[in-house]
The first five atom37 places (N, CA, C, CB, O) and aatype in JSON, in Angstrom:
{
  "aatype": [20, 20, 20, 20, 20, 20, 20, 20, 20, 20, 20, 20, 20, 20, 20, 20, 20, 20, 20, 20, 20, 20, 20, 20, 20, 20, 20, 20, 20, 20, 20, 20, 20, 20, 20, 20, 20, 20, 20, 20, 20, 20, 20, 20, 20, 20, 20, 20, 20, 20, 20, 20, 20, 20, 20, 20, 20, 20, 20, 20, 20, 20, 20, 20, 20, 20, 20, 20, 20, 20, 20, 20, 20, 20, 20, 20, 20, 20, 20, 20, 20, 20, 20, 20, 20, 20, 20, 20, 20, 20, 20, 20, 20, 20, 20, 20, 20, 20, 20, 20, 20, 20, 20, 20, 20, 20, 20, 20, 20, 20, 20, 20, 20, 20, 20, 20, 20, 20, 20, 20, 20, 20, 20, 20, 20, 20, 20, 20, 20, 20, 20, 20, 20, 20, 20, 20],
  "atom_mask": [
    [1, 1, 1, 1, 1],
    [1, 1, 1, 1, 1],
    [1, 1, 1, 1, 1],
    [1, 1, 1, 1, 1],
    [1, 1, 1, 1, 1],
    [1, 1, 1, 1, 1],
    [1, 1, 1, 1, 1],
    [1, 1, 1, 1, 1],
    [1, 1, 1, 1, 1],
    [1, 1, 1, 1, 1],
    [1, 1, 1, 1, 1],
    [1, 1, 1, 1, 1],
    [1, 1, 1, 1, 1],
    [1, 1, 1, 1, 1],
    [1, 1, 1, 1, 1],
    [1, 1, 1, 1, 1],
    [1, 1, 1, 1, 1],
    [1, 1, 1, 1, 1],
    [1, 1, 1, 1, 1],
    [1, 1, 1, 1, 1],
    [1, 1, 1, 1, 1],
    [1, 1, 1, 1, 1],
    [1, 1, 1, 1, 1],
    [1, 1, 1, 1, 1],
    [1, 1, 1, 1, 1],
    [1, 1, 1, 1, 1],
    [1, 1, 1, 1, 1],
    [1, 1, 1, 1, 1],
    [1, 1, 1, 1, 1],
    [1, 1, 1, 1, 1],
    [1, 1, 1, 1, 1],
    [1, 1, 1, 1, 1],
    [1, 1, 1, 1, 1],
    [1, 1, 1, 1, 1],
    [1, 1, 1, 1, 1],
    [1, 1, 1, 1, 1],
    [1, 1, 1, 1, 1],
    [1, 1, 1, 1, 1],
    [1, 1, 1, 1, 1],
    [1, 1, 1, 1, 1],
    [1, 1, 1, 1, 1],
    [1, 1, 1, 1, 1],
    [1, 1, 1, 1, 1],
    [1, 1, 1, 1, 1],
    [1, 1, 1, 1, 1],
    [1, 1, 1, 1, 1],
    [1, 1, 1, 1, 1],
    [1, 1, 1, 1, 1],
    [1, 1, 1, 1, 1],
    [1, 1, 1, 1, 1],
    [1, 1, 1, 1, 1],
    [1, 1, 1, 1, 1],
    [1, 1, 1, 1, 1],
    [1, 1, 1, 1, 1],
    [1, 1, 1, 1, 1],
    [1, 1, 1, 1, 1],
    [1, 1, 1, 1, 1],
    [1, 1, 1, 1, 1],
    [1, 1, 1, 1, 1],
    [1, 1, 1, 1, 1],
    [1, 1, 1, 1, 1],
    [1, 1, 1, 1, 1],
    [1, 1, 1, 1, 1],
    [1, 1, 1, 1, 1],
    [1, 1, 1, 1, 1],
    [1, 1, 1, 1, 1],
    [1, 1, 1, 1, 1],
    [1, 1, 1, 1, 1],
    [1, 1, 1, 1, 1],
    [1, 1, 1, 1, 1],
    [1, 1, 1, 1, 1],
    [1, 1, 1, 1, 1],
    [1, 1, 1, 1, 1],
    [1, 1, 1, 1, 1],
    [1, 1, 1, 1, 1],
    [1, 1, 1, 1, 1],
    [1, 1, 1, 1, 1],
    [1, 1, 1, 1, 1],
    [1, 1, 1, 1, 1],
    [1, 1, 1, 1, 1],
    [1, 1, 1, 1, 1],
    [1, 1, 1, 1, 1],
    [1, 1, 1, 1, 1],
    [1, 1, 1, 1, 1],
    [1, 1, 1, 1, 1],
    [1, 1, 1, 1, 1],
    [1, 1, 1, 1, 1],
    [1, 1, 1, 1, 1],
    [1, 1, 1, 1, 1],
    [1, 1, 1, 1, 1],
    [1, 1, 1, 1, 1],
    [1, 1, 1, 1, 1],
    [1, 1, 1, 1, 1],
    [1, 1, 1, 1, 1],
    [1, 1, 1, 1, 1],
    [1, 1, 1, 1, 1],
    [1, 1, 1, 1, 1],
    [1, 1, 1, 1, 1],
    [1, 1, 1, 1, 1],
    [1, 1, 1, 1, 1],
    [1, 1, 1, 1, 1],
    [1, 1, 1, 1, 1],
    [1, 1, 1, 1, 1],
    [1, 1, 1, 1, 1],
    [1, 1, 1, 1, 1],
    [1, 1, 1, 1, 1],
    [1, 1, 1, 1, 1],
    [1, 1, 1, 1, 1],
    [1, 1, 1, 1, 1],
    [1, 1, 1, 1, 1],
    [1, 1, 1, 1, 1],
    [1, 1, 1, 1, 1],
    [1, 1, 1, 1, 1],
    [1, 1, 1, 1, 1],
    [1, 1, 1, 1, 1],
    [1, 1, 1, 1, 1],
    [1, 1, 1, 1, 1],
    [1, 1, 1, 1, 1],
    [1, 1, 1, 1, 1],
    [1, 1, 1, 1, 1],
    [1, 1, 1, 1, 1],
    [1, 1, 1, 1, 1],
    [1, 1, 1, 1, 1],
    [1, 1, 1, 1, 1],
    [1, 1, 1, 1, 1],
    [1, 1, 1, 1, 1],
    [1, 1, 1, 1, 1],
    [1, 1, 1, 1, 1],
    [1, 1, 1, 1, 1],
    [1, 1, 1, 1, 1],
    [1, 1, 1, 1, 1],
    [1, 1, 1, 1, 1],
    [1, 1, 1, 1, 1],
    [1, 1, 1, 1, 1],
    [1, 1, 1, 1, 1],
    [1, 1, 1, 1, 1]
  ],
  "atom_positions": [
    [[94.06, 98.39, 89.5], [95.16, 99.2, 89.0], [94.9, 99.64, 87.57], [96.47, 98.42, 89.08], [95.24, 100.81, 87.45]],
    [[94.5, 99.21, 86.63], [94.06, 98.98, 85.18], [93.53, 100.38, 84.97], [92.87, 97.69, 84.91], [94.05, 101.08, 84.1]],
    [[92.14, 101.02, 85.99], [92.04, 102.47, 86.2], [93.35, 103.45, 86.52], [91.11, 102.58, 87.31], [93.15, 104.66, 86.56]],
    [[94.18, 103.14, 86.67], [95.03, 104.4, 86.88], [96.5, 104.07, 85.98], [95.35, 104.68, 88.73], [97.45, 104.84, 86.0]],
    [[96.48, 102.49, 85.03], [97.63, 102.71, 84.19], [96.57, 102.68, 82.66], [99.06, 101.3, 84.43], [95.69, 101.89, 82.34]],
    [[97.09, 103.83, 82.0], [96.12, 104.27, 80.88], [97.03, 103.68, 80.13], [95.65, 105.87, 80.54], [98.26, 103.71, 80.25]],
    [[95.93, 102.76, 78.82], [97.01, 102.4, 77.65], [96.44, 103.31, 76.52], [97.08, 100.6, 77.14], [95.23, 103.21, 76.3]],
    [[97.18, 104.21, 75.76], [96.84, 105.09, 74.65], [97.13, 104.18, 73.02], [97.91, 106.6, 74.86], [98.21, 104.24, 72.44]],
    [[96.48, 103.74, 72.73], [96.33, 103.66, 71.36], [97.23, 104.37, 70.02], [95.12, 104.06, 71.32], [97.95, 104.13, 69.05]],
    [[96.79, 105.07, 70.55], [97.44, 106.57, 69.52], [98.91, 106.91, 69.82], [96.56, 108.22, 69.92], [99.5, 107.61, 69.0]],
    [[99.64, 106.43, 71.07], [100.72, 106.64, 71.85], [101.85, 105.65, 70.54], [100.44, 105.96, 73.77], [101.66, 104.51, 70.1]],
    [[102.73, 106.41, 70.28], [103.97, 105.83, 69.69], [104.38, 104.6, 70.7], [105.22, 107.04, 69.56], [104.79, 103.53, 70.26]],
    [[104.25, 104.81, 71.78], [105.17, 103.87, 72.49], [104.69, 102.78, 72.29], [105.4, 104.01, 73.84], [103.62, 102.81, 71.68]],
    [[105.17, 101.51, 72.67], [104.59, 100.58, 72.58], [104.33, 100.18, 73.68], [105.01, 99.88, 71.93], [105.03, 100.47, 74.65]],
    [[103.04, 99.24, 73.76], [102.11, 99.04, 74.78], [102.48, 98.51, 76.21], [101.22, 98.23, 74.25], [101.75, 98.74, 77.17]],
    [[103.78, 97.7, 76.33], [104.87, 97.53, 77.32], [105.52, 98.56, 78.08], [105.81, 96.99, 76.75], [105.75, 98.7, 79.28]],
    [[105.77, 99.26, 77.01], [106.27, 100.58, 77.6], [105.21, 101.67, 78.4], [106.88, 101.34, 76.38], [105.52, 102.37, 79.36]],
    [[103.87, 101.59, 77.71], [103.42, 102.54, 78.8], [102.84, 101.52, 79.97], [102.18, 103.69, 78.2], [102.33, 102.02, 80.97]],
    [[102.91, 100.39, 79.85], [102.4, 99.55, 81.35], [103.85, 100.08, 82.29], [102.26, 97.24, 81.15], [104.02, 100.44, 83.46]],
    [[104.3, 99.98, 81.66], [106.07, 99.52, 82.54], [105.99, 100.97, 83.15], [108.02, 99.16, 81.24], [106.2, 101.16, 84.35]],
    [[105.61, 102.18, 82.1], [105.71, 103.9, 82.68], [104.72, 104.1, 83.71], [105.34, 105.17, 81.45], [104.98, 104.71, 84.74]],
    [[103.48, 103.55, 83.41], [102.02, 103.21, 84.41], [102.79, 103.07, 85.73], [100.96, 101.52, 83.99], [103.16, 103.9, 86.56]],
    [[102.93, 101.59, 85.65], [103.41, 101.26, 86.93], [104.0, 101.78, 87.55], [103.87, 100.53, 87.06], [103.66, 101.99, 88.71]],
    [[105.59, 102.36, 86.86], [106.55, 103.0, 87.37], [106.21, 104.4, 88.47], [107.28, 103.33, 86.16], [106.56, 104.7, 89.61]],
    [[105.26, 105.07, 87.31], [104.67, 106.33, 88.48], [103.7, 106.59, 89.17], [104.55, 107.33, 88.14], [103.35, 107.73, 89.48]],
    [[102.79, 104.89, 89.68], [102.09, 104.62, 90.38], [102.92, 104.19, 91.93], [101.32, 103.72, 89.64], [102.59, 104.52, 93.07]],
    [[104.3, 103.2, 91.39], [104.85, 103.49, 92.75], [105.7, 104.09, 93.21], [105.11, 102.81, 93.24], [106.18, 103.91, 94.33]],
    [[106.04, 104.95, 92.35], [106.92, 106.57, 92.76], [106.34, 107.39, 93.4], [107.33, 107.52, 91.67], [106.72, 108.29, 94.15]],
    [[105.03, 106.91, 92.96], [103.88, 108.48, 93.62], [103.52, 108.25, 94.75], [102.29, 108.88, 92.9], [103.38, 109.2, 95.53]],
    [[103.22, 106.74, 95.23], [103.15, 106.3, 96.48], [101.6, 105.81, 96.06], [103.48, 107.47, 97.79], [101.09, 105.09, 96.92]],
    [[101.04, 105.99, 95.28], [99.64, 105.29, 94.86], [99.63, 104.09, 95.0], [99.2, 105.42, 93.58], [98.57, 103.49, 95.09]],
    [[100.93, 103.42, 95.05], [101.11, 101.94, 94.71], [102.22, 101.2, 95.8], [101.71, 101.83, 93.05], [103.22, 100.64, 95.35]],
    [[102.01, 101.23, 97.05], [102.78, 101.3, 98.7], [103.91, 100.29, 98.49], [101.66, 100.7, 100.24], [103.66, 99.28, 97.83]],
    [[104.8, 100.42, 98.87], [105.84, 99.71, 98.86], [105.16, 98.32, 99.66], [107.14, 100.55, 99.55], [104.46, 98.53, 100.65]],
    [[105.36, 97.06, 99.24], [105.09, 95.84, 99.84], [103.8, 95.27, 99.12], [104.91, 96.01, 101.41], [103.68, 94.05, 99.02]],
    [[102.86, 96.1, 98.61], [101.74, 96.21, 97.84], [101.78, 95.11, 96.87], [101.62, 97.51, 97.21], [102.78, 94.88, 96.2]],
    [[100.69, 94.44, 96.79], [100.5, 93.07, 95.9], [99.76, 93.78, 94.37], [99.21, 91.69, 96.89], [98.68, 94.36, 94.4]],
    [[100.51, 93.61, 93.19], [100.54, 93.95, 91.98], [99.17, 92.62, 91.25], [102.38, 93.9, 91.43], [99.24, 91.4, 91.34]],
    [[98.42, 93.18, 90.78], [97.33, 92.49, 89.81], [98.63, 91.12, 89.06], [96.48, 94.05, 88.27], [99.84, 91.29, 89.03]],
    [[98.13, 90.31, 88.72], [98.67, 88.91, 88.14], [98.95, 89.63, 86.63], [97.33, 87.35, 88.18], [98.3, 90.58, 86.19]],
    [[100.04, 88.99, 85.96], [100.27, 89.14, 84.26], [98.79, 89.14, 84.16], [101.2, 87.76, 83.22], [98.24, 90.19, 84.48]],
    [[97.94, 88.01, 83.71], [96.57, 87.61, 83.05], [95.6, 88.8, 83.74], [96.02, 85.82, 83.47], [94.82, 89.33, 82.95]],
    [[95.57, 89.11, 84.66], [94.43, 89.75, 85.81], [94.56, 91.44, 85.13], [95.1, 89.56, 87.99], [93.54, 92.12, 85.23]],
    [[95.67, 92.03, 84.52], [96.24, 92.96, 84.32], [95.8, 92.98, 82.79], [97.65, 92.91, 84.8], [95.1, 93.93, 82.42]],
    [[96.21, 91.83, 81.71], [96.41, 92.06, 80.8], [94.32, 91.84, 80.2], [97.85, 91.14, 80.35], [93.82, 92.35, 79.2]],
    [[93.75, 91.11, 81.03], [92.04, 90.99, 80.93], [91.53, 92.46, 81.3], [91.3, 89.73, 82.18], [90.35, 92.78, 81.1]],
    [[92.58, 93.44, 81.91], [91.56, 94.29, 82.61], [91.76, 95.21, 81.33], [91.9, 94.97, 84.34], [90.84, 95.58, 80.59]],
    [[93.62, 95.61, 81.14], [93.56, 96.07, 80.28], [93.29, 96.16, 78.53], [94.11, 96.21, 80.66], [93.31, 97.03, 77.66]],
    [[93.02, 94.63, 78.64], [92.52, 93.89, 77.27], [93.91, 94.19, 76.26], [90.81, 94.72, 76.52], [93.96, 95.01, 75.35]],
    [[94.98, 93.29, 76.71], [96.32, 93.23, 76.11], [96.35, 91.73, 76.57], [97.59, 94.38, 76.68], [95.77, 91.12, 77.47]],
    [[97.38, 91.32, 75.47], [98.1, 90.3, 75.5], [98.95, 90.02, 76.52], [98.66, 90.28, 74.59], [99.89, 90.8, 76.69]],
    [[98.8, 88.8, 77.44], [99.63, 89.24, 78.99], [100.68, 89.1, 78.6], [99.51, 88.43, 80.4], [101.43, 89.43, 79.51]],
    [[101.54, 88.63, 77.3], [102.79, 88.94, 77.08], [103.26, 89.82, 77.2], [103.12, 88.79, 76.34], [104.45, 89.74, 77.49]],
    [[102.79, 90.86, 77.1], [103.22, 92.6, 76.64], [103.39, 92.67, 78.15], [101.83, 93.99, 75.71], [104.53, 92.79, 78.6]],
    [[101.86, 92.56, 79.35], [102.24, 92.6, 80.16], [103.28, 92.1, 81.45], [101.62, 92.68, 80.05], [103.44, 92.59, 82.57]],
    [[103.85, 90.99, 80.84], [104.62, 90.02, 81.23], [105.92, 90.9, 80.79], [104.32, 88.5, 80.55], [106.69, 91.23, 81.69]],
    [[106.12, 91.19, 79.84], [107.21, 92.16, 79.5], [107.29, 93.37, 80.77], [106.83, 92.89, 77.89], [108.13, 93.5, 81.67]],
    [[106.36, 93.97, 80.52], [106.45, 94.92, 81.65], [106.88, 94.9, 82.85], [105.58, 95.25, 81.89], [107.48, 95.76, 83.48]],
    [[106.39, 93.33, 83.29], [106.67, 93.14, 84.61], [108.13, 92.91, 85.14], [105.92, 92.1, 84.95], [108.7, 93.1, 86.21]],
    [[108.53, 92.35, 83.76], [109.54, 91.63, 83.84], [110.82, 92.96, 83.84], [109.49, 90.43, 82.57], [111.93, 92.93, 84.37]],
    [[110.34, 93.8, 83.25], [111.27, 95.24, 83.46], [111.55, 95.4, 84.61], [110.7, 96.54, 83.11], [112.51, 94.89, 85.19]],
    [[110.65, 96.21, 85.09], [110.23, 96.76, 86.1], [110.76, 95.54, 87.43], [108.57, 97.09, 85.81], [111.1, 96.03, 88.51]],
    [[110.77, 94.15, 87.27], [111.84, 93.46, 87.99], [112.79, 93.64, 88.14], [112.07, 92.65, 87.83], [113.34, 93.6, 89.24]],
    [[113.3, 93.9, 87.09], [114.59, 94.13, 86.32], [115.72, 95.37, 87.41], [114.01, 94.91, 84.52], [116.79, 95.31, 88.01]],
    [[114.81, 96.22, 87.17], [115.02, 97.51, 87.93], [114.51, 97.84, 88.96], [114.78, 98.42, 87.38], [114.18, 99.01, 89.16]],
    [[114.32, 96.73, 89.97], [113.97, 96.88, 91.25], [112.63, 97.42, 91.23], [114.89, 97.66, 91.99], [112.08, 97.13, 92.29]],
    [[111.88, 98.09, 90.46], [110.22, 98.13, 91.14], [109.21, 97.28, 91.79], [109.46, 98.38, 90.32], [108.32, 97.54, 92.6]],
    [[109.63, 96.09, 91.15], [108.77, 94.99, 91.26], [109.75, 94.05, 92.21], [108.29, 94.33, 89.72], [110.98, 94.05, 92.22]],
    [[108.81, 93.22, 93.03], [109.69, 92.03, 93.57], [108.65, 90.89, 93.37], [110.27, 92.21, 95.29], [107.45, 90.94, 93.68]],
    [[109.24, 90.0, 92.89], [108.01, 88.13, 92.6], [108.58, 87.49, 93.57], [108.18, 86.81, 90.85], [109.8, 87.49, 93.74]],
    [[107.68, 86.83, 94.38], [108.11, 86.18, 95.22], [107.05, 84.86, 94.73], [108.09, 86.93, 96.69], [105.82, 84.85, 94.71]],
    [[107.83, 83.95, 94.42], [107.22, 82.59, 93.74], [105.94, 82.35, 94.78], [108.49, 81.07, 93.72], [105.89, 82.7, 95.96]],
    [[104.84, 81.6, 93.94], [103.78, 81.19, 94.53], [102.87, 81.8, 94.89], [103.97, 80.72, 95.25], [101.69, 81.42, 94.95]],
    [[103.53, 83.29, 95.32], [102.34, 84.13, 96.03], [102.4, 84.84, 95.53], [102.17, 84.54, 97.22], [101.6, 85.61, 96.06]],
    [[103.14, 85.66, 94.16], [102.45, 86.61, 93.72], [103.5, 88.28, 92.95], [101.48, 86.83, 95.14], [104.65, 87.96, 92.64]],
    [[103.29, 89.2, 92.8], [104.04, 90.08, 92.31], [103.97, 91.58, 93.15], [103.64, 90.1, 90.88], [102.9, 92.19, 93.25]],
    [[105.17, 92.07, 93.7], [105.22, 93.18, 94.75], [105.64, 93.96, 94.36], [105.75, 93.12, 95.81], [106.42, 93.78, 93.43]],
    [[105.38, 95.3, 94.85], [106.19, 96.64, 94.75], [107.33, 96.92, 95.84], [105.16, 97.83, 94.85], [107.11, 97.28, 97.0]],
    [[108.44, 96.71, 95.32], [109.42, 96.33, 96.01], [109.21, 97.27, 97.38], [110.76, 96.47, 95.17], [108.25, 98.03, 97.35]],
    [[110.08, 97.27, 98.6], [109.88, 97.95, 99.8], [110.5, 99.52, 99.51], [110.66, 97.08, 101.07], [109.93, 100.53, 99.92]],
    [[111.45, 99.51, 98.92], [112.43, 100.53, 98.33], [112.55, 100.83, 96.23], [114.06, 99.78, 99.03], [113.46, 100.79, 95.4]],
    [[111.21, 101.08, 96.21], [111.25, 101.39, 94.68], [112.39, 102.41, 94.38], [109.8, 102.04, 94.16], [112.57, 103.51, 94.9]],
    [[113.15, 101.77, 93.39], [114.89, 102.71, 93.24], [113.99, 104.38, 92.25], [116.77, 101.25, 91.5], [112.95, 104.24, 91.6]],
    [[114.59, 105.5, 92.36], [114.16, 106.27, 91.85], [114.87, 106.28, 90.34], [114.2, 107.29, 92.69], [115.91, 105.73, 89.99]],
    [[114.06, 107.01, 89.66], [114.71, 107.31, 88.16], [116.03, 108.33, 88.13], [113.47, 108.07, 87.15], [116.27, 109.35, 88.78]],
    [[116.64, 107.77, 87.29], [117.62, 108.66, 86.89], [117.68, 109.71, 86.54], [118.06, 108.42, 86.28], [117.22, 109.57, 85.41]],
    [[118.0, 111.11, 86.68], [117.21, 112.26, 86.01], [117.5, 111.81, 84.72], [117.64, 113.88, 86.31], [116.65, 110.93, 84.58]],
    [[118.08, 111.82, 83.81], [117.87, 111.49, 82.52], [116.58, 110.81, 82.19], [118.9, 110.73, 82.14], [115.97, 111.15, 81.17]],
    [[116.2, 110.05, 82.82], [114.81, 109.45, 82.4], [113.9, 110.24, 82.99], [114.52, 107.98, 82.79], [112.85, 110.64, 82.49]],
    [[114.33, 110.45, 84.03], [113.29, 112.08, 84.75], [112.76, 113.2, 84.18], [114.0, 112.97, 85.65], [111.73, 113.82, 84.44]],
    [[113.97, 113.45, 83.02], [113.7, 114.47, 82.25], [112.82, 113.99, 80.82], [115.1, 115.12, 82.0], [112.01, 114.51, 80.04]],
    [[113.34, 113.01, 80.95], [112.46, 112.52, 79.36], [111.0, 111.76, 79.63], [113.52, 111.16, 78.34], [110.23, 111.48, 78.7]],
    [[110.78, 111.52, 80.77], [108.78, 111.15, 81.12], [108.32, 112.59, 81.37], [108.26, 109.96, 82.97], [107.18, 113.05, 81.26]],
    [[109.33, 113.14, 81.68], [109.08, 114.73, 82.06], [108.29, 115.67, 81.17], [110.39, 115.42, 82.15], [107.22, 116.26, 81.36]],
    [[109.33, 115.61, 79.9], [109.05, 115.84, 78.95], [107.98, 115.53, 77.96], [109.78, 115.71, 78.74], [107.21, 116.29, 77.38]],
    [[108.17, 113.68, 77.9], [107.0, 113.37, 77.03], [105.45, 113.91, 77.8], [107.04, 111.58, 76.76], [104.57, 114.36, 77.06]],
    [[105.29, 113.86, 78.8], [104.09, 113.88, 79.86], [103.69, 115.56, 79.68], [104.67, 113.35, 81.72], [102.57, 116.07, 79.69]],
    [[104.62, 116.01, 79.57], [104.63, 117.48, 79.33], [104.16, 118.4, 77.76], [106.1, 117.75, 79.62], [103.49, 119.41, 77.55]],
    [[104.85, 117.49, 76.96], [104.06, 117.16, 75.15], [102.71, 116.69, 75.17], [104.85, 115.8, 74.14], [101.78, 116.96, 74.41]],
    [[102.76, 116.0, 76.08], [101.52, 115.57, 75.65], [100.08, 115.94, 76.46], [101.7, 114.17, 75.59], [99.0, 115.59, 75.97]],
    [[100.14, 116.78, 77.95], [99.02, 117.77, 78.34], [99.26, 119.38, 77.87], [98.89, 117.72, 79.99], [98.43, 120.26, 78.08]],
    [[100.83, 119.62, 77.05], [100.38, 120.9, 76.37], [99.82, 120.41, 74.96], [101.69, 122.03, 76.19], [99.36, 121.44, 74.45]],
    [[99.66, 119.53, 74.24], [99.08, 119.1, 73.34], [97.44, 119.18, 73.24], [99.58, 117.98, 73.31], [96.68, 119.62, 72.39]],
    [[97.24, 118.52, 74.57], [96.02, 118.51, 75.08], [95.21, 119.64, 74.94], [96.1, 118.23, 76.26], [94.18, 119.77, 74.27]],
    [[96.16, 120.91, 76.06], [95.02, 122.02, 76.37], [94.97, 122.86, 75.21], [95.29, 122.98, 77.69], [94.05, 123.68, 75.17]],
    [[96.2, 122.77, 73.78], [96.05, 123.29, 72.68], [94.91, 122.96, 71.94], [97.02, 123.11, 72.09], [94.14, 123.62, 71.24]],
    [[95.0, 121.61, 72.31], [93.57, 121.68, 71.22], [92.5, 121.73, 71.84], [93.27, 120.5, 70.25], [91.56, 121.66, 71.06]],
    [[92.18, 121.81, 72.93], [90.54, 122.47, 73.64], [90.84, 123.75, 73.72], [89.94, 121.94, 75.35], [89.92, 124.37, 74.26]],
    [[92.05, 124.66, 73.3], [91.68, 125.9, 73.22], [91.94, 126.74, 74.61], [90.3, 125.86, 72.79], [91.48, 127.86, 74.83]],
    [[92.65, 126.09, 75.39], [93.19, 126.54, 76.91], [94.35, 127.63, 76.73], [93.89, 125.13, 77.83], [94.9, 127.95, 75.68]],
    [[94.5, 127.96, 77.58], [95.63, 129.3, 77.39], [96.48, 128.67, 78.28], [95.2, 131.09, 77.88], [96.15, 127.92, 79.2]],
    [[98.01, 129.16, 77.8], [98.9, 128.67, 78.91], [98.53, 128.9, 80.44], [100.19, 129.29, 78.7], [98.74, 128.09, 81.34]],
    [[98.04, 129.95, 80.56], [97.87, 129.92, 81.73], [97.18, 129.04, 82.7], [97.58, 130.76, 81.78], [97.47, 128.45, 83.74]],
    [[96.2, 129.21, 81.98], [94.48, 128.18, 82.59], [95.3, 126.74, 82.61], [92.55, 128.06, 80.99], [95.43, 126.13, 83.67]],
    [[95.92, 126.2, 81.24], [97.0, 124.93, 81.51], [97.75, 124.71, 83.1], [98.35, 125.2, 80.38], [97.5, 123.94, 84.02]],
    [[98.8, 125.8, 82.92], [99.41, 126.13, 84.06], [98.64, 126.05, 85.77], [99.8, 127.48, 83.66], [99.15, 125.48, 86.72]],
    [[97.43, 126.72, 85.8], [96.73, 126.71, 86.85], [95.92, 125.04, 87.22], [95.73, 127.95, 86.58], [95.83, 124.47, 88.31]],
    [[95.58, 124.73, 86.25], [95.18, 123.57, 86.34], [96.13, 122.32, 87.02], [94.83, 123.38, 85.09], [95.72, 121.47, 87.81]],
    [[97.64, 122.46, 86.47], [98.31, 121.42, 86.64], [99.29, 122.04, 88.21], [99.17, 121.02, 85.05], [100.26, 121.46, 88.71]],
    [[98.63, 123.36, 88.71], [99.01, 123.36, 89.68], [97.76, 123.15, 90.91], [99.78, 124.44, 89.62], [97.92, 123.6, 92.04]],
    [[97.2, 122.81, 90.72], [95.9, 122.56, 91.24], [96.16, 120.89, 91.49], [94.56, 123.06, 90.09], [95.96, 120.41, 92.6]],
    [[96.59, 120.11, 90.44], [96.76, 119.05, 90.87], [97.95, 118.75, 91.98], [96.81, 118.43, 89.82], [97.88, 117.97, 92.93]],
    [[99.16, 119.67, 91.53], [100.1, 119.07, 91.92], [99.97, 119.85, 93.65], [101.51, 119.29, 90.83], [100.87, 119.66, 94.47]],
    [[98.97, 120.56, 93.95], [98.96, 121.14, 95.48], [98.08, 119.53, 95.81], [97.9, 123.13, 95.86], [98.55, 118.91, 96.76]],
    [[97.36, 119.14, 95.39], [96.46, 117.73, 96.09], [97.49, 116.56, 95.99], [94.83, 117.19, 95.07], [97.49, 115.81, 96.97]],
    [[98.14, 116.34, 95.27], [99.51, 115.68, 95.86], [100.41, 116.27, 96.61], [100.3, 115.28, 94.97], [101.25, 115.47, 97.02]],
    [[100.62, 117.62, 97.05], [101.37, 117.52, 97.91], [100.83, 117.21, 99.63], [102.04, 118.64, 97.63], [101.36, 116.84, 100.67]],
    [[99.34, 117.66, 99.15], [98.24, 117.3, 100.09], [97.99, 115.96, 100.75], [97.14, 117.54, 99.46], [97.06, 115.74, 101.52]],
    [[99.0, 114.99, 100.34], [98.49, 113.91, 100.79], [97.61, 113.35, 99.75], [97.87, 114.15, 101.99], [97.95, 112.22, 99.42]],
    [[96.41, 113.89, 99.03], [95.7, 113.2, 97.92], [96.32, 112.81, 96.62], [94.71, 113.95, 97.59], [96.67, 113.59, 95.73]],
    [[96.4, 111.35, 96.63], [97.29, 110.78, 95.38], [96.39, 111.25, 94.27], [97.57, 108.96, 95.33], [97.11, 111.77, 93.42]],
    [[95.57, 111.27, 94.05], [94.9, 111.34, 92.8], [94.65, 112.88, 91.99], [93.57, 110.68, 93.13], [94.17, 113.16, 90.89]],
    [[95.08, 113.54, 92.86], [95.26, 115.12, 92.73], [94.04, 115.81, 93.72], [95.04, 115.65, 90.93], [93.41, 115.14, 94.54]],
    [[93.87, 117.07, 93.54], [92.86, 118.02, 94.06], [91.54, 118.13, 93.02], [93.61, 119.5, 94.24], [91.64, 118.18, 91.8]],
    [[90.45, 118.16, 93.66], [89.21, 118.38, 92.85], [89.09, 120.17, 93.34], [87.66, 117.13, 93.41], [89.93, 120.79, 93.99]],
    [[87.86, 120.66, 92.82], [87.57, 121.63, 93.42], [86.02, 121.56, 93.69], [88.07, 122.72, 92.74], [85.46, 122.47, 94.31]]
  ]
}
């Protein structure tokens, strides 16, 4: 999992917060199957080279709010029924996620458009069935 929840350095948020956002739209997206056995605090926090506290925080959210289910002894799940976001928070990962690949193609010099085409390119390979987006 560690490959597909990115921790940014440079990211204001703090490092809980983007595990907790990681996760969150790994099993929204379906990348991450409802019933699905979640990497351990330690297994998570070695891959991502964090303190498993932070990640322990995360987890412990994301419990919190139904993403996650622990079932003692054996381990940490993606609940069967991950609850969806609120649009209010919909709008604001929306947003930040949105700051931050027009940020991106500004500074390689992309035109809105080429931006635009690109991020519809991905979002046709998710609707495709391919979680990870479309290549060409």
């Amino acid at each position: 999992m560690a490959r597909t929840v990115v921790i940014d350095p440079a990211d204001p948020a703090p490092i809980w917060r983007q595990i907790e956002e990681g996760v969150r739209r790994l099993a929204s997206s379906g990348a991450l199957t409802p019933g699905s056995v979640v990497p351990s605090v330690r297994e998570l926090a070695k891959e991502l080279r964090v303190n498993p506290a932070t990640v322990a925080k995360a987890y412990q959210r994301l419990t919190d709010t139904g993403v996650l289910v622990v079932h003692r002894g054996e381990g940490t799940y993606v609940a069967d029924a991950p609850p969806r976001l609120p649009e209010t928070e919909r709008r604001r990962v929306l947003r930040e996620g949105a700051t931050r690949y027009a940020t991106l193609a500004v500074s390689i010099g992309a035109t809105k458009e080429r931006a635009t085409e690109e991020l519809e390119v991905v979002w046709h390979g998710f609707e495709g069935g391919n979680k990870k987006g479309a290549g060409r």
